[in-house]
C-alpha positions in Angstrom: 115.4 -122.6 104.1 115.1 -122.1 100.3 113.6 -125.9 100.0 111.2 -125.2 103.0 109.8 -121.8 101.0 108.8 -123.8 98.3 107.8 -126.6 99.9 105.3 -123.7 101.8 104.7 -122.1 98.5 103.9 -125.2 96.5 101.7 -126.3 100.4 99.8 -122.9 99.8 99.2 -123.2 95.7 97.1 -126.8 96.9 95.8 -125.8 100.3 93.9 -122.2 99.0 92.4 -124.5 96.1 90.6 -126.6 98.7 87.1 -127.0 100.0 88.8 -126.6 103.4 90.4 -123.4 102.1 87.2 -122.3 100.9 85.8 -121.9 104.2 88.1 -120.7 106.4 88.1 -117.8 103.4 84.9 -117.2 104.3 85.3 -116.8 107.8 88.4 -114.6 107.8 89.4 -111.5 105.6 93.0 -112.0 105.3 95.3 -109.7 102.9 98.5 -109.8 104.3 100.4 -112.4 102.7 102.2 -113.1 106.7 98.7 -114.0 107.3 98.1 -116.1 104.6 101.2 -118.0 105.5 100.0 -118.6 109.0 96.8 -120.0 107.3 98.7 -122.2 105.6 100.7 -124.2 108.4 97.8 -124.0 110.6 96.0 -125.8 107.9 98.5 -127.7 106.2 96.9 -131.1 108.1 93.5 -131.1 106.4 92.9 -134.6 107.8 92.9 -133.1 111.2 89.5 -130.9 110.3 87.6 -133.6 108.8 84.9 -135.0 111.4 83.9 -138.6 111.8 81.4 -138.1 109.0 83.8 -137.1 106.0 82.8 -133.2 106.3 84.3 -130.3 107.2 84.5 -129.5 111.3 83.5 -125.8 111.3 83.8 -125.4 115.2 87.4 -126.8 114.9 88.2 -124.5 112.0 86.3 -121.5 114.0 88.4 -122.4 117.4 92.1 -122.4 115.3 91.6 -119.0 113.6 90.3 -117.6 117.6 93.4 -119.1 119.0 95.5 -117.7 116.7 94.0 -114.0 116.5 93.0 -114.5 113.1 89.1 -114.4 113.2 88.0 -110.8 113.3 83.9 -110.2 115.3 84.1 -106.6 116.3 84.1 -103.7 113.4 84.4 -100.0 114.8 80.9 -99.1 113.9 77.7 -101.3 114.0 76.9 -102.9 111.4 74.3 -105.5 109.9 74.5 -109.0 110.3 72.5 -111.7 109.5 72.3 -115.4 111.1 70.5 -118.3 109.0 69.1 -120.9 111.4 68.1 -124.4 108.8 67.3 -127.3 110.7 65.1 -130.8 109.8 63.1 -130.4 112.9 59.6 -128.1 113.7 60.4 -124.6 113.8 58.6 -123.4 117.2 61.3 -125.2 119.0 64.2 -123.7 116.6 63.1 -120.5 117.1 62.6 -120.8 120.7 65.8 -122.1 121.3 67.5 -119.3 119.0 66.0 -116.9 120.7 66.9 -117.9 123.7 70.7 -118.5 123.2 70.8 -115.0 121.6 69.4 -113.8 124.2 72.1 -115.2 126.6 74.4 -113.7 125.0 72.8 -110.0 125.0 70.9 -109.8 121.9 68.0 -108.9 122.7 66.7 -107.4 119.3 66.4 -108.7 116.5 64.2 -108.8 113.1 63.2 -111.8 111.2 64.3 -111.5 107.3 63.3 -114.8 105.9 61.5 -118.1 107.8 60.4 -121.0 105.3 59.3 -124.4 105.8 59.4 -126.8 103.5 59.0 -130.4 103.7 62.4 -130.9 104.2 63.6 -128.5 106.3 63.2 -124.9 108.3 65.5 -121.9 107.3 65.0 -118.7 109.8 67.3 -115.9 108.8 67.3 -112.9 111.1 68.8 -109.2 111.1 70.7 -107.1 113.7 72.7 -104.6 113.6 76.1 -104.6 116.6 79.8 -103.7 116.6 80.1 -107.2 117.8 79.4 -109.9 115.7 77.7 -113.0 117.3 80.5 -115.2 118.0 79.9 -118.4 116.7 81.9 -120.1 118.9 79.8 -118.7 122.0 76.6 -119.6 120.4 77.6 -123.0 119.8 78.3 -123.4 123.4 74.7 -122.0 123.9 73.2 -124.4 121.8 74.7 -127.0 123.2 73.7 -126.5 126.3 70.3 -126.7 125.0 71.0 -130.2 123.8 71.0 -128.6 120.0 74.2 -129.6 117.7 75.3 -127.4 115.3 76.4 -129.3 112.2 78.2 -126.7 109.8 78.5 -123.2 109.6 79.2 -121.1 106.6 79.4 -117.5 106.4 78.2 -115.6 103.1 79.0 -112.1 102.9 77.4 -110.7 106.0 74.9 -113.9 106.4 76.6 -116.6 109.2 74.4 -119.7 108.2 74.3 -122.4 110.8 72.8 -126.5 109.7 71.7 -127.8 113.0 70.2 -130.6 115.2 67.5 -130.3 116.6 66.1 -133.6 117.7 67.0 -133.4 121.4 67.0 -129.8 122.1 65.3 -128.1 124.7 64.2 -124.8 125.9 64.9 -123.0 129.1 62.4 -124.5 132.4 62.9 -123.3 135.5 64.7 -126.1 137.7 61.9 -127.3 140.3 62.6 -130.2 142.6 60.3 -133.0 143.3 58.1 -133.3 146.3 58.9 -129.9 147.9 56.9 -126.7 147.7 58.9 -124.3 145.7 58.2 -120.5 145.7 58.1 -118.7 142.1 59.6 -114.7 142.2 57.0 -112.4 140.5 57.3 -113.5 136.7 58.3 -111.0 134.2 57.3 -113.6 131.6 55.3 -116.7 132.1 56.7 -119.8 134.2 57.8 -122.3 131.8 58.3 -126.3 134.0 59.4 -129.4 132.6 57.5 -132.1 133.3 56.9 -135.9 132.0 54.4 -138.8 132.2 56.4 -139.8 135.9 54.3 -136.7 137.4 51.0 -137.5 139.2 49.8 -133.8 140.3 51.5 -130.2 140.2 49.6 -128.3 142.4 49.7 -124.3 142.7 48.8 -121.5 145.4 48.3 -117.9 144.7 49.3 -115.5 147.2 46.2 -114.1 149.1 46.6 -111.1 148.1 46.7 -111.7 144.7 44.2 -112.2 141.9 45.0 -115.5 139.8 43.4 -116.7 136.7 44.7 -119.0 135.3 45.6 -120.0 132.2 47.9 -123.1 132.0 49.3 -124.4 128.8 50.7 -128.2 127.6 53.2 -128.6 124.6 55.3 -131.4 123.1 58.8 -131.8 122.5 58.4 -129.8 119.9 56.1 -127.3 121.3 53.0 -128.3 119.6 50.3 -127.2 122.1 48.4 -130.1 123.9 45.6 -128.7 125.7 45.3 -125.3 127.6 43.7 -124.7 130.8 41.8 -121.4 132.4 39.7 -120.1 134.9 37.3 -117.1 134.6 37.7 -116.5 138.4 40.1 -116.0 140.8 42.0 -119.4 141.7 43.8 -119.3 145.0 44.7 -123.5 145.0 45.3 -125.2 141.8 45.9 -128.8 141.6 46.3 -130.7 138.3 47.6 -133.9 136.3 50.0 -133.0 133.0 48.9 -134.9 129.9 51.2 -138.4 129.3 53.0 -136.6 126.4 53.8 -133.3 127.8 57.1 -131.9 128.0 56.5 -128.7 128.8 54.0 -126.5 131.1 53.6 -123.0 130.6 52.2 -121.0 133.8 49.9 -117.5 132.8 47.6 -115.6 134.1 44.7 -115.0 131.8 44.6 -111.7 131.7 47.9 -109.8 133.2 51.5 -111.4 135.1 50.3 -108.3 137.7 47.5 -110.7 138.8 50.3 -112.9 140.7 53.3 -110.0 141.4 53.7 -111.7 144.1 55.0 -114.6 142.6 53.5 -118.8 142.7 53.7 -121.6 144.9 54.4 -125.3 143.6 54.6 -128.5 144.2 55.1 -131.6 142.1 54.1 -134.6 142.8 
């Protein structure tokens, strides 16, 4: 037993000096030296949290200290927190997709502290204040399931900074099946449809007793805006072909979402 303590001890004096150490420190606040212990076996493998790349895995780190009760999200009183969003790729579509997975997960307000491009990379940092600290591991899944990879996380004081891929993300469409008219509920934000170069027509009805202008947008992968669309009269039939490199179509009306309360017909072609 004796041997085994300072085996631990001498385990610990090497493990806390390590980059791995470093930041699972900065994810937990650990004082009790039963704690630190616990730190210590669970860690004692660093092997075992190095990814396929050589680097740390921050999701595998993140998933040990949940599983073990030792990573701490809720604080009796709100608070302010901040999330730093760096990625390589144009930052329309990192902030869309952001926004979006926050949203998912019920924060819904938000300010924006800091967004700078360079021409390396984005950097969006934004503040909120909750008892409830966005947990990373739920936002990873979020982001994932918008075809984004997160590649580190770090957390600095209050600031959780994510590094992440964005080269195959995408945003939220609504799902519309080929070749059968589809009814649209009233929109309380414009219709957002994937679509590709495999698409000959998407054609749109208004219901009669409705008033549609419309105002249809293209983007890109990355959101860049193609072309836009509009009428300055009331549309009830609207047939037309997406660009070859759109991604995305986004469905308006020109002037007010009241105009179609009664929601859109479609059909892709």
């Amino acid at each position: 037993m004796v041997k085994y303590a300072f085996l631990l001890m001498i385990s610990a004096a090497v493990l806390w000096g390590s980059a791995l150490m470093d930041k699972v420190n900065g994810f937990t606040n650990i004082q009790t030296t039963s704690s630190k212990n616990l730190i210590t076996f669970l860690f004692q493998n660093e092997n075992k949290y190095i990814d396929k790349n050589g680097n740390i895995d921050s999701i595998l780190v993140l998933k040990t200290l949940r599983d073990n009760s030792l990573l701490e999200l809720y604080s009796k009183e709100p608070k302010e927190v901040e999330l730093t969003f760096i990625a390589e790729q144009d930052p329309l579509l990192l902030v869309r997709v952001i926004t979006e997975s926050l949203n998912s997960m019920g924060y819904n307000f938000f300010i924006t502290k800091k967004a700078l491009k360079t021409s390396e990379e984005f950097t969006w940092t934004v503040s909120l204040s909750a008892q409830n600290i966005p947990n990373p591991l739920l936002l990873n899944d979020n982001l994932k399931a918008h075809d984004a990879a997160v590649l580190d996380i770090e957390k600095k004081d209050i600031n959780w900074i994510y590094k992440i891929d964005m080269s195959n993300a995408k945003i939220d469409t609504l799902p519309i099946p080929a070749r059968t008219r589809t009814s649209l509920k009233k929109p309380l934000t414009p219709y957002m449809i994937a679509v590709n170069a495999d698409i000959n027509t998407i054609t749109f009805w208004a219901h009669v007793s409705d008033h549609w202008y419309p105002k249809i947008s293209f983007y890109t992968q990355n959101l860049q805006l193609i072309k836009t669309v509009e009428e300055d009269k009331k549309i009830q039939t609207m047939k037309l072909k997406p660009p070859k490199t759109a991604v995305y179509m986004k469905v308006d009306d020109k002037y007010t979402l009241e105009n179609i309360k009664r929601g859109l017909g479609v059909l892709i072609e």
